[in-house]
Structures are given as structure tokens and as C-alpha cells.
N, C-alpha and C positions, 0 to 999 in steps of 0.2 A: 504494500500500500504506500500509495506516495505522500512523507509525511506534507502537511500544510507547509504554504509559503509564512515566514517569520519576518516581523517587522517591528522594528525596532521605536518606541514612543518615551517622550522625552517629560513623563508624565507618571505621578502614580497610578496605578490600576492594580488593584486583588478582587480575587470574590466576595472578600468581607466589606472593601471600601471600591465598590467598580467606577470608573471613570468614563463620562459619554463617551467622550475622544475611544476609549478602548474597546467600551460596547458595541460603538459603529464600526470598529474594521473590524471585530470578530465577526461580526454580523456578515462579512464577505468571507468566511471559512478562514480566516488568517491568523495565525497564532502572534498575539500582542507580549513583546518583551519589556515590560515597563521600567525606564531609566530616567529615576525623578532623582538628579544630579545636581540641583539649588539647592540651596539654602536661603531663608528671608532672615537678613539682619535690620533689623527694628530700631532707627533713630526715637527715642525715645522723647527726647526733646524736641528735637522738630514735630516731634508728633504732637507732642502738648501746643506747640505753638501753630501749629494746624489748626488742631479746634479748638484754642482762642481766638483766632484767624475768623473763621465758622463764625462761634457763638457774638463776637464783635460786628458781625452786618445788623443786630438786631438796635446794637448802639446808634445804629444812622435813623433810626426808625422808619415809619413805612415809605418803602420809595416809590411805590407804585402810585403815579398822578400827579405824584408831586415833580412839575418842571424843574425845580430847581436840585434834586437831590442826583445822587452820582450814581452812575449804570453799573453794578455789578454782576460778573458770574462767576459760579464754582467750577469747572472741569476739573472730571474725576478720567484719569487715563484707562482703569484699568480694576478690575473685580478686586486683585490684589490690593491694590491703594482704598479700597473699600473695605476690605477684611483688616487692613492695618490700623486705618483710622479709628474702624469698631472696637479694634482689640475683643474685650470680654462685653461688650457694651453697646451691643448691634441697636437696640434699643432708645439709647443716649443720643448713637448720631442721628436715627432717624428723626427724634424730636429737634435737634440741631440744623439740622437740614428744611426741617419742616418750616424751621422760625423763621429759618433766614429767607424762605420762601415767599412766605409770608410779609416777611419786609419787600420783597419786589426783586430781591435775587432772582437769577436764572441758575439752572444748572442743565450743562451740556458732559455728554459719557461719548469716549471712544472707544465704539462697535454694540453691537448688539449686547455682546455677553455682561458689557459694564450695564449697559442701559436697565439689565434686568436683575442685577446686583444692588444698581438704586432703588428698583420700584420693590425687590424684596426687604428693603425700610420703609416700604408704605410711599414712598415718593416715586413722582412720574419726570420723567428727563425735559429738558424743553428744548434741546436738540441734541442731535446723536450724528458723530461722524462717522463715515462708513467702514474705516479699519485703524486709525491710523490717529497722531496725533495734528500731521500735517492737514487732514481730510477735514478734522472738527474745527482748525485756526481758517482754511477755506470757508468752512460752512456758517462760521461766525464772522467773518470780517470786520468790516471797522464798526467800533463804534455810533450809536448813533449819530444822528445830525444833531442832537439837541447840545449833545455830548462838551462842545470845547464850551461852551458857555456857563456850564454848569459850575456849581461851588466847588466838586472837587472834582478828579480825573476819573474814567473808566475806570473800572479797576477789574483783575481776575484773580482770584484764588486759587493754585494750582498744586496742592500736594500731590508728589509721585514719587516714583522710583529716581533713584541718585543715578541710576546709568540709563534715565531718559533720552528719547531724542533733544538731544541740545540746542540743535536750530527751533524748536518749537519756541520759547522765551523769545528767543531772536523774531521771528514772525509775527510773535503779536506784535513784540513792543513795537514793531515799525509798523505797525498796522495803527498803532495810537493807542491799547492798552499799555494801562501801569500793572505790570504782573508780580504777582507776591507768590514766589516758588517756595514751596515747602518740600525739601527731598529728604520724607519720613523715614523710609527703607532703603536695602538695598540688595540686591541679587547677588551672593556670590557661589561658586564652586562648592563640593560637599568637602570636607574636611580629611575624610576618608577615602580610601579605594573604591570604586563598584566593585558590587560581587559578581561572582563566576559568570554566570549567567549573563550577563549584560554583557562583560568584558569579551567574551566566547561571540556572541550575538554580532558583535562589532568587526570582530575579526572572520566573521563565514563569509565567502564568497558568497554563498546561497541568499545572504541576507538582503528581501525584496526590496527593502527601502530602510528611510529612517524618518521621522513623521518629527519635523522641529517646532516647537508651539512658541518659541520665544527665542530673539536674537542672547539673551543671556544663558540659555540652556544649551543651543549651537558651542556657544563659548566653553562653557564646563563640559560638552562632553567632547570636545578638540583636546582642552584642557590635560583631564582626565585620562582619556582613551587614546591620546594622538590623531593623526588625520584620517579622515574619510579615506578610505579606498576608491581608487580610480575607477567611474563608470558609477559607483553607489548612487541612487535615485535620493534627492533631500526632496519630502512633500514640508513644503511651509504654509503656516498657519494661516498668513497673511504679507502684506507688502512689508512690515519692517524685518519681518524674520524674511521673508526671502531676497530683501537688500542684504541681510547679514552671511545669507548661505552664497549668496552671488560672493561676497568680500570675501569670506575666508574660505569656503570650499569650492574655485572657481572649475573645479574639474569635473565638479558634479553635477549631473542631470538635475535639473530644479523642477523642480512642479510644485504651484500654489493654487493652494484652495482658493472656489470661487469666493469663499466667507467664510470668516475664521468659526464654522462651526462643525458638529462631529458629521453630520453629513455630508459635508463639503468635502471635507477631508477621505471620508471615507470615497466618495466621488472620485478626487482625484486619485487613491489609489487603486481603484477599479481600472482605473486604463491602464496602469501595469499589470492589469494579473493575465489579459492576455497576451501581452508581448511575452511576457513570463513563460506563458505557457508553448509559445509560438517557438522559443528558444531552446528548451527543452527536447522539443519535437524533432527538430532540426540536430539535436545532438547524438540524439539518441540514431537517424540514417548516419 
């Protein structure tokens, strides 16, 4: 019997904690090798001053209607930047979020997956970029018109990840936000070895692909495991992981999901399993 094709995911997955991302390519017969090779290191301080950040829109009081008050929003990059913020206290920032709303803040999430991380705090997005942090600085552009007249500047509140896209800052501010960067966390490499299993996984020939959800995950498992093998298929999540696998694994077949979500994903590895098989065929005459 011919065992299933193996494909390597940069994500946890078991059957006690299963991960969509894992669920949809098993769901194509494919044996998921999960290689969750971050670590989240937790600015603790910046994180406090995150949501004093937050809870201080409520100090401007309502901005809604009022002409003269200053335009604010929150951009959240990212599910993580959401779980970080909550800590133990998913509860706390939803009412957080909810006041500053209420003052006349906006809040914009980049991609689907953050936009439903906010609404699971009882808050709805008021706009959503479609992968990327570049796509949501697009979708919000400048400033209103009322904006340079006003008592004080635009302003954004934007806690994230410390190995964010860097030109994102740069793009507002020239767009005419005042941006208050909060970089709460940070993504780095696991401490440790991977086990067997992953290390073995990386090194098969047979190995379908490798499924990258994040340009910092790409990193730790170069880091880690050394380089891709020549010809290895990288599916990316989306545009900045697969700007990341263009950069440091230029020898690798790229394939990006239409949308960073587990059907996508799973999508785009469906078009390899017939080449997969096509090659095979061809080995075997």
C-alpha cells in the first residue's frame, strides 16, 4: 500500500488540540507533520502601555459628531496581537475596545482570521484589509478632510509584533496619521531542537511540500533545520509569508493561498497531489 503523501505544517496540530490549517489537508488523504517552531515572547510593558493607549480614547470623550474632536483608529495586525493584548482577560479588552468605540474610534483587522478574533470580544471591525498590513494602510488612506483643522492630529493605535512589516509606520505617517506603535511581543525560534519527526520530515525527498503560515516560522524552521531542499514546494499563507519564502528560499516552488484560510491552503495543495502522482507514474516505467 502506498503510504500517504507527508506534508510538513509550521503549526501545532494533535488529536487532543487539532488545528483547521491540519484538519483541511488531512481532509485531502495527506499525513500532517506539525512543526510549531515559535515561540511568543511577551513585552510586558509595552503591553501595559497598549491598553493604557486603548483605555485613554475614552479620555477624549465622544468623538462621534463632534467636528472638532480628532479621528482615531485601533489596527489590530493579527489574532496573535489579540491573544496578547487579552492575556488572561479576553473579557477586559472586549469592554476596552467596546468604550473606545463608543467614543467614535474605529477599529480596522488585517485578514479575515483577525477580523473574527475581534468580533469573538463581542466587537465588529469597521474595516478589514484583505491579507496584509500594507492592504489595510490602502484601505484606510488618508485621513479625513475635516482632519488638518481639527484640535488635534489623526491619530492610530497600533500594537503588534516587534518583527512587523516596518514600512507599515512609514505608510501611514506619510499618508498624515500620527501613529503610536506598540511592539507588545515578539516571535522568536524555539529554544530547543525539533524532535525526530519533524527533523526526519524535512530531510525526505518524498516530502510533498511545507505549508508556511508566517514569515517568522519560515525563519525558525531555516533557523533550526537548515535550508529547504532544492525543488521542495513552500505553500504560503499569504503575501507576506510568501514575500518571505521568495527572500530566503529563492529555489523553491512557491504556491500561495488564495486566502490565508484552511481551505485555501488546503486548495492550493491539491494541485500538487496530482503532479505528485503524475511523477511517480512516470518512475515507476
Amino acid at each position: 500500500m502506498t503510504p500517504a503523501p507527508r506534508v510538513l505544517l509550521t503549526r501545532a496540530h494533535s488529536p487532543s488540540t487539532p488545528d483547521s490549517f491540519g484538519l483541511s489537508i488531512e481532509a485531502l488523504g495527506v499525513e500532517v507533520v506539525p512543526a510549531p517552531l515559535t515561540r511568543t515572547r511577551v513585552d510586558e510593558e509595552e503591553r501595559r502601555r497598549a491598553l493604557h493607549d486603548l483605555a485613554g480614547i475614552k479620555a477624549l470623550g465622544p468623538l462621534a459628531g463632534r467636528p472638532g474632536a480628532p479621528e482615531a483608529w485601533i489596527l489590530l495586525t493579527s489574532p496573535r496581537t489579540i491573544r496578547v493584548l487579552a492575556g488572561d482577560a479576553p473579557e477586559s479588552l472586549g469592554r476596552i475596545l467596546g468604550a473606545a468605540r463608543e467614543c467614535g474610534a474605529r477599529i480596522g483587522a488585517v485578514g479575515e482570521a483577525t477580523a473574527r478574533a475581534v468580533s469573538g470580544l463581542g466587537i465588529e471591525c469597521d474595516l478589514i484589509g484583505r491579507g496584509t498590513g500594507a492592504d489595510l494602510a490602502r484601505a484606510l488612506g488618508r485621513p479625513g478632510p475635516g482632519s488638518a483643522a481639527r484640535g488635534a492630529p489623526a491619530k492610530i493605535l497600533l500594537p503588534r509584533s516587534a518583527s512587523g512589516d516596518s514600512s507599515l509606520v512609514a505608510v501611514l505617517a506619510q499618508a498624515g496619521w500620527r501613529v503610536v506603535e506598540r511592539p507588545i511581543y515578539d516571535t522568536l525560534p524555539l529554544d530547543g531542537a525539533p524532535d525526530d519527526r519533524v527533523r526526519a520530515a524535512w530531510a525526505d525527498p518524498g516530502l510533498l511540500a511545507a505549508v508556511i503560515t508566517a514569515p517568522s516560522s519560515l525563519r525558525a524552521l531555516l533557523r533550526l533545520l537548515g535550508p529547504a531542499r532544492r525543488g521542495l514546494p513552500l505553500v504560503a499563507l499569504g503575501r507576506t509569508s510568501a514575500a518571505a519564502c521568495a527572500e530566503l528560499a529563492p529555489e523553491s516552488p512557491l504556491f500561495t493561498a488564495g486566502a490565508p484560510t484552511p481551505n485555501a491552503v488546503a486548495d492550493a495543495l491539491s494541485a500538487l497531489l496530482p503532479a505528485r502522482r503524475n511523477t511517480r507514474s512516470e518512475e515507476r516505467r
